[in-house]
C-alpha atoms as an extended CHARMM CRD file, in Angstrom:
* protein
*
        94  EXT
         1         1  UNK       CA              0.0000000000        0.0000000000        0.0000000000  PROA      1               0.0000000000
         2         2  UNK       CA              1.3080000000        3.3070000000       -1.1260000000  PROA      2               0.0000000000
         3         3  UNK       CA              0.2370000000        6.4470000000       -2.2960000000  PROA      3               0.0000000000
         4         4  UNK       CA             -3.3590000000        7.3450000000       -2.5300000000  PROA      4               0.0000000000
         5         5  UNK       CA             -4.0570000000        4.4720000000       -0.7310000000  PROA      5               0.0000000000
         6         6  UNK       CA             -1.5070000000        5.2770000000        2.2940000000  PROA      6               0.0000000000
         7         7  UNK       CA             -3.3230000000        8.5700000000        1.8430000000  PROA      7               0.0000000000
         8         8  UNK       CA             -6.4920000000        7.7040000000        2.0800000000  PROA      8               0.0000000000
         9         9  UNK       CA             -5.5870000000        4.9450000000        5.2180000000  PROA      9               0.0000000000
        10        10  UNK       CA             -4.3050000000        7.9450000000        7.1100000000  PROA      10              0.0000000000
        11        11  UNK       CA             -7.2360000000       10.3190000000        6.4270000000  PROA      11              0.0000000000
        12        12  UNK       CA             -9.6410000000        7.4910000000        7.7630000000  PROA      12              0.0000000000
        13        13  UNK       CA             -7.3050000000        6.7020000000       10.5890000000  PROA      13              0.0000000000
        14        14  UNK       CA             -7.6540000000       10.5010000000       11.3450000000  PROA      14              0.0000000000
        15        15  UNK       CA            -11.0430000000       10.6570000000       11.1550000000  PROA      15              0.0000000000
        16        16  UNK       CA            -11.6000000000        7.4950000000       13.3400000000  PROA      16              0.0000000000
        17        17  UNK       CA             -9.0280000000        9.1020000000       16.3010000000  PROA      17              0.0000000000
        18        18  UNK       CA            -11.0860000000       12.6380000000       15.7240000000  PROA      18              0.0000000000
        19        19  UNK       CA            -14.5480000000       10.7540000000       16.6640000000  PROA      19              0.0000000000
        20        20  UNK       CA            -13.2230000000        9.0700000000       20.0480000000  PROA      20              0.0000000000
        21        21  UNK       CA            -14.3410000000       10.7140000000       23.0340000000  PROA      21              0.0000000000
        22        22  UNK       CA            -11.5110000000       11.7820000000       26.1280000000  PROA      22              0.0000000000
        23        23  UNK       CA            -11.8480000000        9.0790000000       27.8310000000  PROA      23              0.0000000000
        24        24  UNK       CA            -11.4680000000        6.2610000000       24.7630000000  PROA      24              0.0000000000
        25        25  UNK       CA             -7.8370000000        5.0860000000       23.8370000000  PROA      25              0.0000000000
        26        26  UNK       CA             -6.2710000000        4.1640000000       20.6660000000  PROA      26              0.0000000000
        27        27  UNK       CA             -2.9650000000        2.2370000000       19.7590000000  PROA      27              0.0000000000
        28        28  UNK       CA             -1.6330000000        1.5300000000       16.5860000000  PROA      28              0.0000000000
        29        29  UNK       CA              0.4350000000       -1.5030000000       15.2180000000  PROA      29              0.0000000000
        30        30  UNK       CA              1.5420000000       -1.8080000000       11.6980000000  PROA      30              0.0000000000
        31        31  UNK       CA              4.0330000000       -3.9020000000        9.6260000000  PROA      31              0.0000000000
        32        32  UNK       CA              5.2780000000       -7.7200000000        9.7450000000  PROA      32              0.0000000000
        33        33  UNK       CA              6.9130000000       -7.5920000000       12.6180000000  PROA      33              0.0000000000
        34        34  UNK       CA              4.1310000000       -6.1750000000       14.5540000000  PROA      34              0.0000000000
        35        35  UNK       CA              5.2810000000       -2.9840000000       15.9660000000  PROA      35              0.0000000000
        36        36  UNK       CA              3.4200000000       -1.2990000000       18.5640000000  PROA      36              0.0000000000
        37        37  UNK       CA              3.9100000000        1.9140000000       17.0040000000  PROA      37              0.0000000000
        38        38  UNK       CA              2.0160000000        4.3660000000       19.7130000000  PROA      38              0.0000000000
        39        39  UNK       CA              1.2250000000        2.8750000000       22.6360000000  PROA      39              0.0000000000
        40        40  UNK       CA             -2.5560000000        2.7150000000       24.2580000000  PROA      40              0.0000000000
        41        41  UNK       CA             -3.0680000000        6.2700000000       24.7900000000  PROA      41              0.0000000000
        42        42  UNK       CA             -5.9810000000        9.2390000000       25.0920000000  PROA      42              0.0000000000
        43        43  UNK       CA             -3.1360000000       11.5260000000       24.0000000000  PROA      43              0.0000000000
        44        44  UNK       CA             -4.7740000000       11.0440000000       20.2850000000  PROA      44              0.0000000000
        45        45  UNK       CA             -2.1180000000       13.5890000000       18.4510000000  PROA      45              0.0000000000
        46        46  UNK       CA              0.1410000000       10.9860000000       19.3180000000  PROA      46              0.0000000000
        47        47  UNK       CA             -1.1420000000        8.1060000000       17.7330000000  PROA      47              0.0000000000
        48        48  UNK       CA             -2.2620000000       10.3270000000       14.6580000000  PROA      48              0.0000000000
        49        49  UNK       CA              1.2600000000       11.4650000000       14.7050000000  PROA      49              0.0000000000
        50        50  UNK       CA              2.7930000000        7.8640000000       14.8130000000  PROA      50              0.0000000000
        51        51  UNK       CA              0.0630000000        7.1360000000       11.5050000000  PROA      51              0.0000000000
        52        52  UNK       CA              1.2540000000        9.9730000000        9.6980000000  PROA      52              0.0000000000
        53        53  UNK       CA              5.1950000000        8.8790000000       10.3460000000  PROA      53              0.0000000000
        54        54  UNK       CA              4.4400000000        4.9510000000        9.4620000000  PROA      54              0.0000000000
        55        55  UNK       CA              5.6560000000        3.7750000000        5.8130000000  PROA      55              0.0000000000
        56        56  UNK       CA              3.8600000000        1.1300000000        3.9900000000  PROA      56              0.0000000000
        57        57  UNK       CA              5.3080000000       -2.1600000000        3.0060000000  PROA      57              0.0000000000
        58        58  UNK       CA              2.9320000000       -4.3190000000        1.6930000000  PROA      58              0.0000000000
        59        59  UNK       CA              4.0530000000       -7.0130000000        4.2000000000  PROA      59              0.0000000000
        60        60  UNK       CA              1.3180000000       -6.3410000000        7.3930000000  PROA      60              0.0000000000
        61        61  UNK       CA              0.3060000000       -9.6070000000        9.3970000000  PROA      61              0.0000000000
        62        62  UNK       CA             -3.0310000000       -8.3870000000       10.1270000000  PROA      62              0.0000000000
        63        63  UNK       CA             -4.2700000000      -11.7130000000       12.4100000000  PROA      63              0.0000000000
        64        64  UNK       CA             -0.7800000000      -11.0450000000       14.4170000000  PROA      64              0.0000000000
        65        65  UNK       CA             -1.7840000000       -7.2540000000       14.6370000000  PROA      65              0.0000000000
        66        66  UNK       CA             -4.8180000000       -7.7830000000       15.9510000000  PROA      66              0.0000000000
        67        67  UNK       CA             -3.7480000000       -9.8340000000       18.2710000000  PROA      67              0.0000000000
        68        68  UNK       CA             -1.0810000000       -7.9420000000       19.7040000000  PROA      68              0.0000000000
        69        69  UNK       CA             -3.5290000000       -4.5470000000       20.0520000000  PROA      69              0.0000000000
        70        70  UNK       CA             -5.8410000000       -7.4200000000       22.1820000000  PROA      70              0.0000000000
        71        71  UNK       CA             -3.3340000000       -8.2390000000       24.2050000000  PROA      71              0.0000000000
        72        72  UNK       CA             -1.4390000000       -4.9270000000       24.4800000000  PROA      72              0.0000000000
        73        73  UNK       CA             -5.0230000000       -3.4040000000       25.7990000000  PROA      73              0.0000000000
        74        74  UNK       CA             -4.7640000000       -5.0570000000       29.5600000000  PROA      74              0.0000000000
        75        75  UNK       CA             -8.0270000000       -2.2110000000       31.0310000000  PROA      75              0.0000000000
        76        76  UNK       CA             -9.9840000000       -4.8040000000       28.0790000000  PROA      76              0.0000000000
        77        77  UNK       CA            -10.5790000000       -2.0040000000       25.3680000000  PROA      77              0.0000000000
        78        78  UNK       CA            -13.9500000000       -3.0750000000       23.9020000000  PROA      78              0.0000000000
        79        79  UNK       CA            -13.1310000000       -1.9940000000       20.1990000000  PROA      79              0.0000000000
        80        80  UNK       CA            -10.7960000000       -2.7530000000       17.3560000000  PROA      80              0.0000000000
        81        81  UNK       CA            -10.9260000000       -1.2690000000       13.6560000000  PROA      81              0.0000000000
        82        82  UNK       CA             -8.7510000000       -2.7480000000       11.2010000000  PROA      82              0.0000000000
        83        83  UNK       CA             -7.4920000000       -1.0740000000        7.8310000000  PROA      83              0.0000000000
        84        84  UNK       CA             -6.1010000000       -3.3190000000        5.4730000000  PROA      84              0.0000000000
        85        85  UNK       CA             -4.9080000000       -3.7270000000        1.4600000000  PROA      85              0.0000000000
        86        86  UNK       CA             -6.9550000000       -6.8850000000        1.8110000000  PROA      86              0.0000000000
        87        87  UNK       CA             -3.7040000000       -8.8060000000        1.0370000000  PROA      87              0.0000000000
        88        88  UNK       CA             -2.6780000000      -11.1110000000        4.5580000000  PROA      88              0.0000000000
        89        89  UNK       CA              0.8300000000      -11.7340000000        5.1320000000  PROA      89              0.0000000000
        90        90  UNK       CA              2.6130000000      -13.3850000000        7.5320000000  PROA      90              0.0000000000
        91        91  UNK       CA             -0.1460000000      -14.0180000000        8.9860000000  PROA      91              0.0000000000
        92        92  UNK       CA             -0.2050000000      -16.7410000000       12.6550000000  PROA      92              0.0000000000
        93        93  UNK       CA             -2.5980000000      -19.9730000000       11.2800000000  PROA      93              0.0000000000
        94        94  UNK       CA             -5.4720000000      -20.9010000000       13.0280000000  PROA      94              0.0000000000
């Protein structure tokens, strides 16, 4: 994913972390390692900060992602939204 696409990930990403109210929090992992890029926060400039600053490879396990915003999330956050390419890499089985 590149270009309009990244472009168009980040504006929704925005969007999303503009609708949250104070007392929500937001993470965000990215790439096929699974990087915790910006940590569960309510400081929301930081985790649009950390969107605008990610680079797209193409290579995002988005099963491991998940997973590791689940279990990064120990107060039991309640919601998860996904963007993806639709392409799974890396990906855990099962």
């Amino acid at each position: 994913m590149n270009g309009e696409q990244l472009r168009n990930l980040r504006a929704a990403g925005r969007l999303l972390l503009d609708g949250l109210r104070a007392d929500d929090r937001a993470a965000l992992t990215f790439d096929l390692a699974v990087a915790l890029c910006a940590p569960f926060t309510s400081a929301f400039a930081d985790v649009a900060r950390a969107l605008d600053e990610t680079t797209a490879s193409g290579d995002t396990a988005l099963v491991d992602a998940a997973s590791a915003v689940l279990v990064a999330d120990r107060d039991g956050g309640r919601n998860v939204a996904s963007f993806s390419d639709g392409d799974g890499h890396g990906q855990s089985p099962g």
